[in-house]
C-alpha positions as CSV (number, residue, x, y, z in Angstrom):
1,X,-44.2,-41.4,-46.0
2,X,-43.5,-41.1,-49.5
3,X,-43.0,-37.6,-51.3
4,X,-43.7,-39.2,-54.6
5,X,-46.3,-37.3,-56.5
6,X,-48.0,-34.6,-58.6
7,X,-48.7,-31.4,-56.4
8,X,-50.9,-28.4,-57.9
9,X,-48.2,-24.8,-56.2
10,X,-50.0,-21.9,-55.9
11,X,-47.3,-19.2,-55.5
12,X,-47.5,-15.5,-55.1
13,X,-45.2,-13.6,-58.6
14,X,-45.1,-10.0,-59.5
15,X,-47.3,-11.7,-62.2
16,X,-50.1,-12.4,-60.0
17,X,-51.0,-16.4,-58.6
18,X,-48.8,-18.9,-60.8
19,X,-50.3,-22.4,-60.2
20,X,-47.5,-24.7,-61.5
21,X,-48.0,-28.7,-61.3
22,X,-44.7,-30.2,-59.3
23,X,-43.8,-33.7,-59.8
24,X,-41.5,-35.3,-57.0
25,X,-39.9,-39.0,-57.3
26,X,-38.4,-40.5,-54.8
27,X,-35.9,-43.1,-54.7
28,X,-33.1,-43.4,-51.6
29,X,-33.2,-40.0,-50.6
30,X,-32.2,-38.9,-54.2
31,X,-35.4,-36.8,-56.0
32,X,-36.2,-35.9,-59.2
33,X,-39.1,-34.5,-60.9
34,X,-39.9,-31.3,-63.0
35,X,-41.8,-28.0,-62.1
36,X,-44.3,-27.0,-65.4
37,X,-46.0,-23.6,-65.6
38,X,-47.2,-21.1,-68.2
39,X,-43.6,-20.4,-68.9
40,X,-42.5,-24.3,-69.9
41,X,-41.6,-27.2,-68.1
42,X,-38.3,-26.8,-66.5
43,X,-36.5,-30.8,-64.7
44,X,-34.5,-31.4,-62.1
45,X,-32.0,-34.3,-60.9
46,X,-30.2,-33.2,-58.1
47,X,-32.7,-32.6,-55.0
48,X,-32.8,-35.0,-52.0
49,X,-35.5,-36.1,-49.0
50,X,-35.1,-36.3,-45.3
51,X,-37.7,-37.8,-43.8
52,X,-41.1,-35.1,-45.0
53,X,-38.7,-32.4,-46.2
54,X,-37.6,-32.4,-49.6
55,X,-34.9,-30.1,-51.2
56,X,-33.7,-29.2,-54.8
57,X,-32.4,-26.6,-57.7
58,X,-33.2,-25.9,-61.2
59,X,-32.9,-23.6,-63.8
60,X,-36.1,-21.6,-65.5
61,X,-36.3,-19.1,-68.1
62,X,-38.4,-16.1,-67.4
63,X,-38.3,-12.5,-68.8
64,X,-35.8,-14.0,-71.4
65,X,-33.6,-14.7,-68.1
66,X,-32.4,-18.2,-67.2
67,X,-33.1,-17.8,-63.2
68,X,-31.6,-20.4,-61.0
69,X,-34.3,-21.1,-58.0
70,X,-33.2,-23.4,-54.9
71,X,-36.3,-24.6,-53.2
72,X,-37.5,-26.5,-49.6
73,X,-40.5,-27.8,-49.2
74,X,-42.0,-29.8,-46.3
75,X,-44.7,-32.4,-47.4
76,X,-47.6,-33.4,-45.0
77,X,-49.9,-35.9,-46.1
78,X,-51.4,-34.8,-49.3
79,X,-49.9,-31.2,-48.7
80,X,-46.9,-29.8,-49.8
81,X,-45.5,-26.2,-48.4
82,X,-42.4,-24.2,-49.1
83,X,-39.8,-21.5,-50.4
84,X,-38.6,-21.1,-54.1
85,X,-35.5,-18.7,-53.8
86,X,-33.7,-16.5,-56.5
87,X,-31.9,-14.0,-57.2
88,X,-34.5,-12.2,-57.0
89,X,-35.9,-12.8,-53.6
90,X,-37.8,-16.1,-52.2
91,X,-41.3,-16.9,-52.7
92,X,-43.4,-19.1,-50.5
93,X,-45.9,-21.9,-52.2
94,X,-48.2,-24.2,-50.9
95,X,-50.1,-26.9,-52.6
96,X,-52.1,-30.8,-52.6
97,X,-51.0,-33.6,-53.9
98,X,-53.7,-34.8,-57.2
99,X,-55.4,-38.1,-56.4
């Protein structure tokens, strides 16, 4: 199964439901995508797959903060669940892969 794709988060903030657009690629094991959101579009290069589950770090800025986040996810079909963790505490997500 391929993680490859465009996933709509839906993720719990202090500043109420954030519903960010995730893009995955896949290629060996290495991923690569970007996370975009009301606050910008923030990229990453450095995650990698295992089978369904899918692992990576990026930076974002928020509250004039750069804010490193590690995040795991587990993708199912055309759904996509997880934890985005900072310094701040962890957040879970879920979210569907767009057609």
């Amino acid at each position: 199964m391929s993680i490859t794709g465009t996933y709509i988060l839906s993720l719990q903030t202090p500043m109420g439901t954030q519903t960010p657009t995730l893009k995955l690629k896949e290629d060996g094991g290495k991923v690569s995508g970007s996370m975009a959101g009301p606050m910008g579009s923030n990229e990453f290069d450095n995650g990698t797959a295992n089978g369904n589950a899918v692992t990576w770090e990026m930076k974002i800025s928020a509250m004039g903060q750069n804010i490193a986040l590690s995040c795991n996810a587990v993708v199912d079909g055309d759904a996509i669940s997880g934890k985005m963790t900072s310094p701040m505490g962890a957040l879970d997500f879920t979210g569907k892969k767009e057609d």
